[in-house]
Residue frames as a rotation matrix with the C-alpha (Angstrom) as fourth column:
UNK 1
-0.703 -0.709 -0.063 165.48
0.711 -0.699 -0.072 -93.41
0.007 -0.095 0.995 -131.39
UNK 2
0.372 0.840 -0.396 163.92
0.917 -0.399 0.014 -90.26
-0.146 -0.368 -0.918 -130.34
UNK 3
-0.528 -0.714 0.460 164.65
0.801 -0.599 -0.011 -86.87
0.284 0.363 0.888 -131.19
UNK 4
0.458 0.887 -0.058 163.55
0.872 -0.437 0.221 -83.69
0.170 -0.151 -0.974 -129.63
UNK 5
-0.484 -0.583 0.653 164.25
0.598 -0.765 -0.239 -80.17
0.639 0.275 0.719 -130.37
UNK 6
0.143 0.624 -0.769 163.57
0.959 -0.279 -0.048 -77.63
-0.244 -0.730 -0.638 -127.24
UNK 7
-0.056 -0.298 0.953 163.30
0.656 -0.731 -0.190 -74.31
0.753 0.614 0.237 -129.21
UNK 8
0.981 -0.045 0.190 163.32
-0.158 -0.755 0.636 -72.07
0.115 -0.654 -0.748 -125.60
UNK 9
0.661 -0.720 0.211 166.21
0.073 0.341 0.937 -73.89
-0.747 -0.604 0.278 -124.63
UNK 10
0.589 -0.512 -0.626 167.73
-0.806 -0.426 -0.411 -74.09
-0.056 0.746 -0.663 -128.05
UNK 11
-0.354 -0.743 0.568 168.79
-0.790 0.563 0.244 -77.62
-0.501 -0.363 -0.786 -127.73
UNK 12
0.132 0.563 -0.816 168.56
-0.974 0.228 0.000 -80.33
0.186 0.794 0.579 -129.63
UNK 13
-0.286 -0.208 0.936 168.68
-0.606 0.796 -0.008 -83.82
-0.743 -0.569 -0.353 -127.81
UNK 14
0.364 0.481 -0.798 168.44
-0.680 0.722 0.126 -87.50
0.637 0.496 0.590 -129.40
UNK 15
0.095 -0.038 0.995 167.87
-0.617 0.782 0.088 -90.50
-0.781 -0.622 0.051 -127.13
UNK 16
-0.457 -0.342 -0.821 169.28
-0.697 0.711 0.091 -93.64
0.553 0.614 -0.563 -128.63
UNK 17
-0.374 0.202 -0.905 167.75
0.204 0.970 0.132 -95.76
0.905 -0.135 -0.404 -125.91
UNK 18
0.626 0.779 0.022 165.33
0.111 -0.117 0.987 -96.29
0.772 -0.616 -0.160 -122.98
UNK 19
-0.188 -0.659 -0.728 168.11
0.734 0.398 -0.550 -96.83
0.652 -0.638 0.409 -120.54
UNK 20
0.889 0.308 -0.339 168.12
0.435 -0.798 0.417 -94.72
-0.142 -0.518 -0.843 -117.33
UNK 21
0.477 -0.786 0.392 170.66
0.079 -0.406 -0.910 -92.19
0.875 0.465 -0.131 -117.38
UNK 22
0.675 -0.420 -0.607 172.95
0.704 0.612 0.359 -92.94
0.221 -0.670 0.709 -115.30
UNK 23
-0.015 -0.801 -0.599 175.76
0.503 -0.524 0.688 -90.09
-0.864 -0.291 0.411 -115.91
UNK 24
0.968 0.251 0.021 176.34
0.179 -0.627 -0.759 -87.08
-0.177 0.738 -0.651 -118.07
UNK 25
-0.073 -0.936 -0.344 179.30
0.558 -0.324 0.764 -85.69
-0.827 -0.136 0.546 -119.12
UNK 26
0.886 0.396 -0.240 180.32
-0.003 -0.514 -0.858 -82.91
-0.463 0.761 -0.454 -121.82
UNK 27
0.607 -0.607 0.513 182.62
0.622 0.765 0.169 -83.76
-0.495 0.217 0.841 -124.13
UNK 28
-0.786 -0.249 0.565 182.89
0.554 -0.690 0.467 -80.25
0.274 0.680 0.680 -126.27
UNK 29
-0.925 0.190 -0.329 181.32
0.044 -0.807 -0.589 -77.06
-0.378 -0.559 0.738 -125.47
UNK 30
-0.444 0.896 -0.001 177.77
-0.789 -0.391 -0.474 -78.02
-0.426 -0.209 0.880 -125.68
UNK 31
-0.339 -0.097 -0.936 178.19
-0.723 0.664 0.193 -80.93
0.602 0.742 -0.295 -126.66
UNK 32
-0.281 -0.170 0.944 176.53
-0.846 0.508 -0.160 -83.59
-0.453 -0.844 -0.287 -123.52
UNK 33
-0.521 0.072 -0.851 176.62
-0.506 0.777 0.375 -87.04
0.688 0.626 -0.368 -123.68
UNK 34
0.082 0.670 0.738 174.27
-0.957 0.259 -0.128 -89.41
-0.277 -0.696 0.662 -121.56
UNK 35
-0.356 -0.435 -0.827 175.28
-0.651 0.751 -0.115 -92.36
0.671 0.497 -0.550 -120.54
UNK 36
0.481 0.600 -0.639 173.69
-0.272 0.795 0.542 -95.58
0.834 -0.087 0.545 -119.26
UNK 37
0.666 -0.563 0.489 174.88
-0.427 0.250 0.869 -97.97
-0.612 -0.787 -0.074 -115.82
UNK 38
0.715 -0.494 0.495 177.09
0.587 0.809 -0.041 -99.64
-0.380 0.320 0.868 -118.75
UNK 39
-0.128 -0.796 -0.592 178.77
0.425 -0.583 0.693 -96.72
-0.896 -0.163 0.412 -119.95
UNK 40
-0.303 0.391 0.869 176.84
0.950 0.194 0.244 -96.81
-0.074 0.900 -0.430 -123.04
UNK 41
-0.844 0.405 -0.353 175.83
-0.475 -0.869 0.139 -93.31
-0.250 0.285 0.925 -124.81
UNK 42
-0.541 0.841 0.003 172.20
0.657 0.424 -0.623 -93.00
-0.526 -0.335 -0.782 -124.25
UNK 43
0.756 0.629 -0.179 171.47
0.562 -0.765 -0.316 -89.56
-0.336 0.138 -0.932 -125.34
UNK 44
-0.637 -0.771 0.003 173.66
0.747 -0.617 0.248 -86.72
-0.189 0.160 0.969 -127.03
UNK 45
0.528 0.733 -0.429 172.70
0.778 -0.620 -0.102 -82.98
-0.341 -0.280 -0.897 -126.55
UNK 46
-0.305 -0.667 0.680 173.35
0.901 -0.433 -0.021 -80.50
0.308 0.606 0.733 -128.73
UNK 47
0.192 0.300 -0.934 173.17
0.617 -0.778 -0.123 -77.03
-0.763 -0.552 -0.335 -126.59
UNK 48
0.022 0.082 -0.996 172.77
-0.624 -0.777 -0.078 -73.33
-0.781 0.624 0.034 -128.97
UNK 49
-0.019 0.250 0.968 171.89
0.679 0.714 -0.171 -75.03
-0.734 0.654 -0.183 -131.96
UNK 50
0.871 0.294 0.393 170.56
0.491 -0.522 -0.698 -72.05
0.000 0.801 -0.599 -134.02
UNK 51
0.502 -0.803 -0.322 174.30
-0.583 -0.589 0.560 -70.14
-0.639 -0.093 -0.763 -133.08
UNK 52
-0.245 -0.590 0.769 175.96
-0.096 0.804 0.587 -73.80
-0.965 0.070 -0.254 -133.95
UNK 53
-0.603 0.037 0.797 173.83
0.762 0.323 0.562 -73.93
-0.237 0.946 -0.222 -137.05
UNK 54
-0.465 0.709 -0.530 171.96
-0.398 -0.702 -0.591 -70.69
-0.791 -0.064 0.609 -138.28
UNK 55
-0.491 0.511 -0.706 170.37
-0.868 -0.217 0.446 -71.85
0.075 0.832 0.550 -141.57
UNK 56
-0.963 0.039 -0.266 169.23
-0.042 0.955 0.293 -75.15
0.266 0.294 -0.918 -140.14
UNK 57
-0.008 0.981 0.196 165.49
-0.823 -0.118 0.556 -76.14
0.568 -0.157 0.808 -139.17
UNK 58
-0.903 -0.418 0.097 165.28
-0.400 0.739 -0.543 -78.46
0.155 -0.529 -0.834 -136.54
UNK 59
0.173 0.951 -0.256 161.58
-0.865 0.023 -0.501 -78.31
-0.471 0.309 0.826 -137.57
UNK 60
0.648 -0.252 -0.718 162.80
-0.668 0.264 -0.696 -80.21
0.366 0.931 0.003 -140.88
UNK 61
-0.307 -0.847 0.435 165.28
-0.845 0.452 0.284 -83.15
-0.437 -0.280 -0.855 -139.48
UNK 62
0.656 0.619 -0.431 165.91
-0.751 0.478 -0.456 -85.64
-0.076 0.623 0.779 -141.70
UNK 63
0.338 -0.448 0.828 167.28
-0.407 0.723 0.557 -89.02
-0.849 -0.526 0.062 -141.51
UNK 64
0.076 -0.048 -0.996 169.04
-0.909 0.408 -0.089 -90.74
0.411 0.912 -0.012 -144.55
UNK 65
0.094 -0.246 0.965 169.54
-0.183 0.948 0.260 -94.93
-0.979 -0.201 0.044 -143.37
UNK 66
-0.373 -0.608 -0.701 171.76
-0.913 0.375 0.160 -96.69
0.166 0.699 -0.695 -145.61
């Protein structure tokens, strides 16, 4: 998994897998998903972050795994 935060764009993207993308789609307002030749989510983009979240850091992203 990959995670990458474009701070011009204000987006915050996380690839789950190499796959090519094959197809987007938005599911909720700024919400896109990316999706493989299987239909599989590949990627999910998160568009205005800092509006969506003002006190977060996408500097600072932290994972918990159970």
């Amino acid at each position: 998994m990959k995670i990458h935060f474009d701070e011009k764009a204000d987006a915050l993207y996380f690839r789950l897998d190499d796959a090519p993308v094959i197809d987007s789609q938005e599911v909720s307002a700024g919400i896109v998903l990316d999706f493989n030749d299987r239909s599989q989510v590949v990627g999910i983009e998160v568009l205005d972050l800092k509006k969506r979240f003002p006190n977060a850091d996408p500097k600072k992203i932290r994972l918990d795994m159970a």
